[in-house]
C-alpha positions as CSV (number, residue, x, y, z in Angstrom):
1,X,-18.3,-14.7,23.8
2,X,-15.6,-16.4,22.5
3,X,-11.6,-15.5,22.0
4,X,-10.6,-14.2,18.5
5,X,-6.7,-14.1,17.5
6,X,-5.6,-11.7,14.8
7,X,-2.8,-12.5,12.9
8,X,-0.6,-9.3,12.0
9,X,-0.5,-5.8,13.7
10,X,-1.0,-3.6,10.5
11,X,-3.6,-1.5,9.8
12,X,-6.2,-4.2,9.2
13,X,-5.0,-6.7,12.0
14,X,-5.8,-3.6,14.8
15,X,-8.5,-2.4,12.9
16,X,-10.2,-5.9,13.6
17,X,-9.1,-5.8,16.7
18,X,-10.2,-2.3,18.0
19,X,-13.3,-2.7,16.9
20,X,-13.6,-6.7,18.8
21,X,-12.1,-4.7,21.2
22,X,-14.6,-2.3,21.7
23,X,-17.6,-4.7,21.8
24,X,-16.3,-6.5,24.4
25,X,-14.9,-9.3,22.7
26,X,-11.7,-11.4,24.0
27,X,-8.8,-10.7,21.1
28,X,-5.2,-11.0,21.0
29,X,-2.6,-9.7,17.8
30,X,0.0,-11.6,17.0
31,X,3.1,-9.4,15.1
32,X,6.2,-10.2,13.3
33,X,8.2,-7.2,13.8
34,X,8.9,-5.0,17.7
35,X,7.1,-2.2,15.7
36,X,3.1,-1.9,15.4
37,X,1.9,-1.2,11.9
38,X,3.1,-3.6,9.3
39,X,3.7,-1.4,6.0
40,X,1.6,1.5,7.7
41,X,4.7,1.8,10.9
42,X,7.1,4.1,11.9
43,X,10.8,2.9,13.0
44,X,12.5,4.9,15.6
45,X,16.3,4.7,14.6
46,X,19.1,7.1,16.7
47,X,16.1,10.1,16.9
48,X,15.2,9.5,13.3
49,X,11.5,8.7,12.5
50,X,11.3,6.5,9.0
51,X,8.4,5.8,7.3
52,X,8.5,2.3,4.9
53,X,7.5,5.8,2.8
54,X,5.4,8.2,3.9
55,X,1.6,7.6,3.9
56,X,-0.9,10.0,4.0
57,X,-4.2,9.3,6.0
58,X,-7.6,10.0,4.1
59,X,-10.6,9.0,3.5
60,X,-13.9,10.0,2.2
61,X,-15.9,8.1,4.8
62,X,-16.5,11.0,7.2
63,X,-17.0,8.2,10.4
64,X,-13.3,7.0,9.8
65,X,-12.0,10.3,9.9
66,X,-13.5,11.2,13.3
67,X,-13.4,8.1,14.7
68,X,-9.4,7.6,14.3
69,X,-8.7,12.0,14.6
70,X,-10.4,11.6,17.4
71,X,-8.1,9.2,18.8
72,X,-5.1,10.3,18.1
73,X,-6.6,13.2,19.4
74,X,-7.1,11.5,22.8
75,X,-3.8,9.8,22.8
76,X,-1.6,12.8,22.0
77,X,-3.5,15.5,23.2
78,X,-3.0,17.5,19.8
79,X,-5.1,17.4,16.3
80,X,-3.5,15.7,13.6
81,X,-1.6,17.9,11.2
82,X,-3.3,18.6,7.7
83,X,-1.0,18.6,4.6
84,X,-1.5,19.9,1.3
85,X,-0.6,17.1,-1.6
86,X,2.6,18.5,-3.6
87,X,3.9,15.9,-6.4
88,X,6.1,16.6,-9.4
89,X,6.6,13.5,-11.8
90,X,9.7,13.9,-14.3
91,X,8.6,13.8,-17.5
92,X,11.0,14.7,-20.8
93,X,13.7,16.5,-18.7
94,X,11.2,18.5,-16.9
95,X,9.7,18.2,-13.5
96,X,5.8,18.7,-13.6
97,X,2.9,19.0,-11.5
98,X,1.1,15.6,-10.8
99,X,-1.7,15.0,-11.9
100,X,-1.1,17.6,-14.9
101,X,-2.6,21.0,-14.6
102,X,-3.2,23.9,-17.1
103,X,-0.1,25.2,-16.9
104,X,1.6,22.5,-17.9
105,X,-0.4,21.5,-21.0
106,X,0.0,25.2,-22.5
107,X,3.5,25.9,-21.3
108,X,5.3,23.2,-20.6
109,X,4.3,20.0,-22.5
110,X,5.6,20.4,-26.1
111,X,2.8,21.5,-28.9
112,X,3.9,18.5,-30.5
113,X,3.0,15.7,-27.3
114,X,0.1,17.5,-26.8
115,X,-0.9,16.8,-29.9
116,X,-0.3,13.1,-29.9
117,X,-1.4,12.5,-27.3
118,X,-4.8,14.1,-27.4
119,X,-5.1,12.8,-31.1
120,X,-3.8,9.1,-30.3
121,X,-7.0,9.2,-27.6
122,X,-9.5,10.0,-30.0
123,X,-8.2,7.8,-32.3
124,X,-8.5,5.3,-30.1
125,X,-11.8,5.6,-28.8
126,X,-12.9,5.8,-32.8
127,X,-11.3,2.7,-33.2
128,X,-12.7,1.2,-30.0
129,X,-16.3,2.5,-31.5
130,X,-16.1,0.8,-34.4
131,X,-15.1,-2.0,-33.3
132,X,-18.2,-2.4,-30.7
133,X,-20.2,-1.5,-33.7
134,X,-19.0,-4.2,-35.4
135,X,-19.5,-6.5,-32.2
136,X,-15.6,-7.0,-32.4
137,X,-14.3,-5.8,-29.5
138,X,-11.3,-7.4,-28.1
139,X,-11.2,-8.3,-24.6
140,X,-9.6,-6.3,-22.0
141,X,-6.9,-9.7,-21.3
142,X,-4.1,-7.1,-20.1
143,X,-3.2,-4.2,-19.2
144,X,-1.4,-2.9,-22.0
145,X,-4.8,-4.2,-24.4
146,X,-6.4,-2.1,-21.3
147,X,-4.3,1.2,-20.9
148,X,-3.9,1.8,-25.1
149,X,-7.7,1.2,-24.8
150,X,-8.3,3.8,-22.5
151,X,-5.9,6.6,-23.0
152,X,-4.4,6.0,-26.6
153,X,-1.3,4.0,-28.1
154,X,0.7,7.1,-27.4
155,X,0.1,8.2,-23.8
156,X,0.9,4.1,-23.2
157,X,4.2,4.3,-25.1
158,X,5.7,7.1,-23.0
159,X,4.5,6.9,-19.9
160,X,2.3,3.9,-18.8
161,X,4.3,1.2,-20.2
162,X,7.6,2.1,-19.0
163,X,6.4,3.4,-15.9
164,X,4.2,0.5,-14.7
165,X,7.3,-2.0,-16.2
166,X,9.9,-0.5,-14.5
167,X,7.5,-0.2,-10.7
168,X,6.6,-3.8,-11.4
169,X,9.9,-5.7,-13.0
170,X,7.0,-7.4,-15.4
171,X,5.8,-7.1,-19.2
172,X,2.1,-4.8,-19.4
173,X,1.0,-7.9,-21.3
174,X,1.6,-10.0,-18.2
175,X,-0.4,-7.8,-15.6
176,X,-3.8,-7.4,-15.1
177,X,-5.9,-4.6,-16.4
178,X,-6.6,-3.5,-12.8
179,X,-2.7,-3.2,-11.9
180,X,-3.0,0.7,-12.0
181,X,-3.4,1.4,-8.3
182,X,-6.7,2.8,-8.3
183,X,-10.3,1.6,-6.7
184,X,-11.9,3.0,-10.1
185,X,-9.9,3.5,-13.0
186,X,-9.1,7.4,-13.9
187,X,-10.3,7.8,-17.4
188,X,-9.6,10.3,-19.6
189,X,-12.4,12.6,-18.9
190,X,-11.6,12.0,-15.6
191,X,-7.9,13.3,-15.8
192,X,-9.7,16.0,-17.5
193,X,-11.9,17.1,-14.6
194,X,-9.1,17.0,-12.4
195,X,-6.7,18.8,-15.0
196,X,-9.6,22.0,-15.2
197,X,-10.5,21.5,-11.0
198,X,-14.0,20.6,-12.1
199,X,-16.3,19.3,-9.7
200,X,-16.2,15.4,-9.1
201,X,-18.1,13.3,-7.3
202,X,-16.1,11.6,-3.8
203,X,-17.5,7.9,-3.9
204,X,-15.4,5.8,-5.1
205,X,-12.6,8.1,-5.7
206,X,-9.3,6.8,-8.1
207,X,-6.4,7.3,-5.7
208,X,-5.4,10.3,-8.0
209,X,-8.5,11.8,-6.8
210,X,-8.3,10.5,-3.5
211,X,-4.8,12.4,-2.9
212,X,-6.1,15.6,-4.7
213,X,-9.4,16.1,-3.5
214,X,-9.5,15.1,0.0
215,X,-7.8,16.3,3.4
216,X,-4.4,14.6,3.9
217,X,-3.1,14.2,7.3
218,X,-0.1,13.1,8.3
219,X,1.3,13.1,12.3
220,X,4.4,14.8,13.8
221,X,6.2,11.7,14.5
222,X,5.4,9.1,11.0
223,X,2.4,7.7,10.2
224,X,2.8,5.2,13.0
225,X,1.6,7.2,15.8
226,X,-1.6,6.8,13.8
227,X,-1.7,2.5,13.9
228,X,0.1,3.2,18.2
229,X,-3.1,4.7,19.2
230,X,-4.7,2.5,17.7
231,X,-2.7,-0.1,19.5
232,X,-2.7,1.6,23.1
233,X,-6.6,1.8,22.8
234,X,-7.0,-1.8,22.4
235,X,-4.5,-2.6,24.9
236,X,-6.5,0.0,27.3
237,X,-9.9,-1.8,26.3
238,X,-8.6,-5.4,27.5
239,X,-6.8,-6.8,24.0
240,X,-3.5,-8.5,24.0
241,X,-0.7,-7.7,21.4
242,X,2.2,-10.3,21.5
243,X,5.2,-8.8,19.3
244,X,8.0,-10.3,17.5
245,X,6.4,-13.3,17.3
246,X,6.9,-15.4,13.6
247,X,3.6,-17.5,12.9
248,X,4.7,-21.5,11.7
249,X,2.0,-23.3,11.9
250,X,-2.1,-23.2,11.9
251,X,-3.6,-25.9,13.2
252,X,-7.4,-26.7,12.4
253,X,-8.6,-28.7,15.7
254,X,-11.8,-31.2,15.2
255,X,-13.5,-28.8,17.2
256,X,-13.3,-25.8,15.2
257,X,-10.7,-23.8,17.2
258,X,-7.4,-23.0,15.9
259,X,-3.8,-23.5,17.8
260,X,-1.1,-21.2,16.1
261,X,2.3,-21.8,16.8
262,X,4.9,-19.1,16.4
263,X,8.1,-18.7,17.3
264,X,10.2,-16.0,19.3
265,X,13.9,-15.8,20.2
266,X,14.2,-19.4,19.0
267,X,10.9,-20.8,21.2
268,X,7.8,-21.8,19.9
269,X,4.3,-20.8,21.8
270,X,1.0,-22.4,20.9
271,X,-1.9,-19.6,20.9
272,X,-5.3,-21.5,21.2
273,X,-8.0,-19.9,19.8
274,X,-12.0,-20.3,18.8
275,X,-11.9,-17.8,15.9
276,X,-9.5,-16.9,13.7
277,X,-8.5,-13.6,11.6
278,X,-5.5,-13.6,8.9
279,X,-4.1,-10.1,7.9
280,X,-0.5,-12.2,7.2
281,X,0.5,-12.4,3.3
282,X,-2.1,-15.0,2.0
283,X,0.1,-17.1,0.3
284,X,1.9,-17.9,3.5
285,X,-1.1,-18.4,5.6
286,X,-2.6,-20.7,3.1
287,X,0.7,-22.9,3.6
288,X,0.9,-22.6,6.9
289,X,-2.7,-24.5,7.3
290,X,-2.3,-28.3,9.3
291,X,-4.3,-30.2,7.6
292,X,-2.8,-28.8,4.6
293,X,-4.6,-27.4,1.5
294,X,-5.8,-29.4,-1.5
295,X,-2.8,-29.4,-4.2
296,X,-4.5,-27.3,-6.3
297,X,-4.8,-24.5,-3.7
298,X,-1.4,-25.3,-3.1
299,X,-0.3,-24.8,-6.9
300,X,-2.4,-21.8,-6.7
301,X,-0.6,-19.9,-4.2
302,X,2.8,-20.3,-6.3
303,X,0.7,-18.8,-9.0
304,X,0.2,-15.4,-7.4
305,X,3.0,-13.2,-5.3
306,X,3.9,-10.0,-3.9
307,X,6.1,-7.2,-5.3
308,X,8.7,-6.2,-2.1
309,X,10.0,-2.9,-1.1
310,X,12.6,-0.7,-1.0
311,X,13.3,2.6,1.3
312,X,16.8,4.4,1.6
313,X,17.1,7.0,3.8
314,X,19.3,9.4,3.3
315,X,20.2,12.5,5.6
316,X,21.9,15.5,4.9
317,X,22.5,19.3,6.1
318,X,19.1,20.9,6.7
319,X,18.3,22.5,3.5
320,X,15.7,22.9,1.4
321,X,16.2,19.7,-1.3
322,X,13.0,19.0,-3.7
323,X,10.5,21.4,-5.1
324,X,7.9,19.9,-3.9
325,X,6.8,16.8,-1.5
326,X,7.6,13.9,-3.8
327,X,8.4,13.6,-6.9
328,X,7.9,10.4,-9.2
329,X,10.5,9.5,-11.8
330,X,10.8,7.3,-15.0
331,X,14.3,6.0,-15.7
332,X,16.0,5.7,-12.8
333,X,16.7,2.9,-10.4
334,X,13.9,4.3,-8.1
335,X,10.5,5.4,-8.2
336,X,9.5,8.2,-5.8
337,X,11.6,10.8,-3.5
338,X,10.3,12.2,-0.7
339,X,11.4,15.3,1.0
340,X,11.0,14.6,5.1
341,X,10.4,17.8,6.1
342,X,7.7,18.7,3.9
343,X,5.9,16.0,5.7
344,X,6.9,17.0,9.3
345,X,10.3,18.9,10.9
346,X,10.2,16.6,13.7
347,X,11.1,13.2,11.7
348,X,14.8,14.5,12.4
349,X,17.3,17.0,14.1
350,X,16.4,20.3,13.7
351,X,19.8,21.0,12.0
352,X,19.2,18.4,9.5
353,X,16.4,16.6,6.5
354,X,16.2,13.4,5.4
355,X,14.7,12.1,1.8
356,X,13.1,8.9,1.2
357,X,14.6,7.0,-2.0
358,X,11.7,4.3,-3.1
359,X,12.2,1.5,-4.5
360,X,10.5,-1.5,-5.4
361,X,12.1,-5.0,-6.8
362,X,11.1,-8.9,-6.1
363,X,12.8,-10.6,-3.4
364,X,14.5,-13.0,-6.2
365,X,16.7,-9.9,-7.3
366,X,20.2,-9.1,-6.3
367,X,18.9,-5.7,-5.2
368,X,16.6,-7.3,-2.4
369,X,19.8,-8.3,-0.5
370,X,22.1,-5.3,-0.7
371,X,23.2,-3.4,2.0
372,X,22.3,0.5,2.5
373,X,25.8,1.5,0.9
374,X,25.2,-1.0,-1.8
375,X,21.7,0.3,-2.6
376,X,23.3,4.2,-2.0
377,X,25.8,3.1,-4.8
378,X,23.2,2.2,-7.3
379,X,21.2,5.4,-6.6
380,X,23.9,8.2,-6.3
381,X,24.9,9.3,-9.7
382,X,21.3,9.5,-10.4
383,X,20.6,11.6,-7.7
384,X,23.3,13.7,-7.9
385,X,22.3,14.0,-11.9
386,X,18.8,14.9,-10.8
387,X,20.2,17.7,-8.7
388,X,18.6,16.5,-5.3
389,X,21.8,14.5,-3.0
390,X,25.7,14.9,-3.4
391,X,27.7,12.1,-2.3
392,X,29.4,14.7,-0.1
393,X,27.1,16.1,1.8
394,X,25.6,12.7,3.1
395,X,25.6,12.4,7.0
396,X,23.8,9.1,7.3
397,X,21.6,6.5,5.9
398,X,19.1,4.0,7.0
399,X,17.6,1.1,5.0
400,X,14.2,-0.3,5.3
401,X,12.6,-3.3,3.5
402,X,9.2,-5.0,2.9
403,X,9.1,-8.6,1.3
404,X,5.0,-8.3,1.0
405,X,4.6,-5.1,0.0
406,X,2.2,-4.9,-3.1
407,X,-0.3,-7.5,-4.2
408,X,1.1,-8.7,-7.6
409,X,-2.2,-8.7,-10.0
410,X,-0.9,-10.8,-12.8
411,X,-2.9,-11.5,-15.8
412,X,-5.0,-14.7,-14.8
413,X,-4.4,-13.9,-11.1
414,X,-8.3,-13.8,-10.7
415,X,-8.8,-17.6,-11.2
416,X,-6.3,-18.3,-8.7
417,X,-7.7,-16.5,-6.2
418,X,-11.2,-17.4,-6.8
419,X,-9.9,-21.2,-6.0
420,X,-8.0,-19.8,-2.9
421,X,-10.9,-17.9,-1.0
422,X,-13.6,-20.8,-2.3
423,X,-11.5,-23.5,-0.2
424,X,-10.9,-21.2,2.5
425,X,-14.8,-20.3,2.9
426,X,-15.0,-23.9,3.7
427,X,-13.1,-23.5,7.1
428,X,-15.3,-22.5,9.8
429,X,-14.4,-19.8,12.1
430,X,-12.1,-18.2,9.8
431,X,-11.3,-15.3,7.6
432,X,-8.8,-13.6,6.0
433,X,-8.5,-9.4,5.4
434,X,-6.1,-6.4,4.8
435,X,-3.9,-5.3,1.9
436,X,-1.7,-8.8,2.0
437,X,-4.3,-10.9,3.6
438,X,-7.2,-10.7,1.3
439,X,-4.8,-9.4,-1.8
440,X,-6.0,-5.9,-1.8
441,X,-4.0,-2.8,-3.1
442,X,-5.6,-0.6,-0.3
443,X,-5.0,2.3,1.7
444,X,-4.7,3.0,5.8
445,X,-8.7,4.0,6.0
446,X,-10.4,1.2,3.4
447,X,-8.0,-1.6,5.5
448,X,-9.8,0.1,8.7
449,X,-13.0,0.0,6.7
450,X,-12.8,-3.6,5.1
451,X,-12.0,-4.3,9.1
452,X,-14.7,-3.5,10.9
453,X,-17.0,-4.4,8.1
454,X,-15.2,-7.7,8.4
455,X,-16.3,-7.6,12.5
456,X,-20.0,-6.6,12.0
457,X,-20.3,-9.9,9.7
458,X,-18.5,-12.0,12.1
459,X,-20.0,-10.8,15.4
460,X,-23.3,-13.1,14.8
461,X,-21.0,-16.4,14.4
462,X,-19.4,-15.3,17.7
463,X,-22.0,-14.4,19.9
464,X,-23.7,-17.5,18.6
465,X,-20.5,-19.9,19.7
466,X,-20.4,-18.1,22.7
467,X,-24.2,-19.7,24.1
């Protein structure tokens, strides 16, 4: 059997390795940061457990859940906690349940948006008939063409065009139709089955769905603890994970092996090894190849990019602070607040909370480089506005940041990718996964999933170079 290196410790780099792991096959992980779980970690600060936001683990695949609860299970000795999903999204002044309920519709949404809202769909969808009638339907190019398509010019103009330009920092007519962060698309009838609890189907859930209708668990100490027994089990199994360590360079030998060198503490260290698995941001892998790309994979890679991320803690008296777990706002410098200790009261002192102030820019903005008390600053009169943080009160504050944090679907990013994976299916003895690897907005279980899929293909090929 021969050696595999995985490139990146997230959630799709140990998936691919637990799983080599466990059928005996020689693998080593190679990780930027001294924490294990790239956007899915938990850093430990001064007894403060933070979260680059807090994730949830679900699925709908019952073998993931077992397989990684029982895990934890085994590592900690305890069950992982079950939560249940709480969100509010501020909409005209108010605070509402999110996705919308009953309630809200009849008491708190205004007759008047109700009504235009509801009659902008069907307008819409009359249109949209017609037009297919006609045979003149207009592709779906965008995402604005997409989202007035499928929920009406009016539900667009509030609330999906400013919210999806303010997350992204880029024009609806810019982004792809599939921007909306779900693996199927939540229609309208859709929204509606969830806004009256009626029965829905749990294949191929939205990620609206996903977060309403499934278990959510989350573990006393962050997410992390999830992606360090994941990392103790391949270490206890015979894998090697090398931290801190910044890949350079990826060299293709004339014998189909790879020698990576990275660099630590100012030295470099090759890493030789017969097969090959990228979870790192694509666009830097791809640059990162010796021999280098064609120039028009090259070109393509400057064609596509990655939105980064923002997360200010801030901690304060303990005290009860939002009215529910998260809430989602439009019009403010950030996009979601978390509440800490709805999550877990063992992310901080007992005498005190934390909330998690989300933000997301590009790293060519001023904001990607401020401090915590510049980004505090910016935030502050909003929060204390919004009724959740006084200046005052504040005890401490931490700042986290991801550069690679969401895949960037831009308009025609589909024909650049097609020519990036066709040139990289013609190096042997390697492949490319996860959320930043392969260019997937996925979640912790569907990067395990796309993992050990990834492994069953490749396990032929190795057992095969290993005669």
């Amino acid at each position: 059997m021969k050696k595999v290196l995985v490139l990146g410790g997230g959630a799709s780099g140990l998936g691919v390795a637990w799983k080599l792991a466990e059928k005996k096959v020689p693998v080593e992980v190679i990780e930027l940061k001294n924490e294990i779980g790239g956007l899915a970690a938990t850093v430990r600060k001064d007894g403060y457990y933070l979260d680059y936001g807090p994730h949830y683990f679900l699925s709908e695949r019952p073998e993931i859940i077992k397989k990684v609860t029982e895990l934890f299970k085994e590592d900690f000795g305890k069950e992982m906690p079950t939560l249940k999903r709480d969100a509010k999204l501020l909409f005209r002044g108010k605070f509402l349940n999110y996705p919308l309920n009953i309630k809200n519709i009849i008491f708190e949404i205004p007759l008047t948006e109700s009504f235009l809202i509801v009659s902008s769909y069907f307008c819409r969808q009359l249109l949209e008939s017609v037009k297919k009638l006609l045979k003149k339907e207009a592709p779906e190019k965008n995402f604005e063409i997409w989202a007035r398509k499928n929920f009406g010019d009016y539900l667009f103009k509030i609330f999906f065009k400013p919210y999806t330009e303010q997350f992204w920092g880029i024009p609806c007519d810019k982004l792809a139709p599939r921007t909306l962060p779900t693996n199927t698309r939540l229609s309208f009838f859709k929204a509606l089955k969830l806004l009256f609890h009626m029965k829905i189907t749990k294949k191929n859930l939205s990620l609206a769905e996903r977060e309403t209708t499934l278990i959510l668990r989350y573990p006393f100490k962050g997410i992390g603890m999830v992606l360090g027994a994941i990392a103790h089990k391949i270490k206890k199994l015979g894998g090697k994970i090398h931290m801190g360590y910044e890949v350079k360079k990826i060299k293709k030998n004339p014998d189909g092996s790879f020698t990576v060198t990275a660099a630590k503490g100012g030295k470099s260290k090759d890493f030789k090894t017969d097969f090959l698995v990228s979870t790192i941001p694509l666009t830097l892998a791809v640059n990162m190849l010796d021999p280098q790309a064609p120039e028009d994979v090259i070109k393509s890679t400057k064609k596509i990019g990655f939105l980064s991320f923002i997360a200010l803690y801030i901690v304060v008296p303990n005290r009860n602070i939002l009215s529910s777990s998260y809430l989602y706002f439009v019009g403010r410098p950030y996009n979601r607040i978390s509440e800490m200790r709805k999550f877990s009261p063992y992310l901080c002192p007992k005498d005190e909370n934390m909330v998690a102030v989300e933000i997301s820019c590009h790293d060519s903005e001023k904001i990607w480089n401020y401090t915590k008390e510049q980004v505090l600053d910016l935030c502050i009169k909003f929060l204390e506005k919004d009724g959740i943080v006084k200046r005052g009160e504040i005890k401490k504050t931490f700042l986290l940041k991801a550069r690679y944090a969401y895949p960037i679907y831009y308009h025609d990013h589909e024909e650049h990718l097609d020519g990036i994976f066709d040139y990289l299916k013609t190096i042997p003895n390697f492949e490319v996964t996860g959320r930043v690897g392969k260019y997937l907005y996925v979640d912790i279980d569907q990067c395990l999933t796309n993992s050990f899929n990834l492994v069953d293909e490749i396990m032929p090929k190795l057992k095969k170079a290993g005669k």
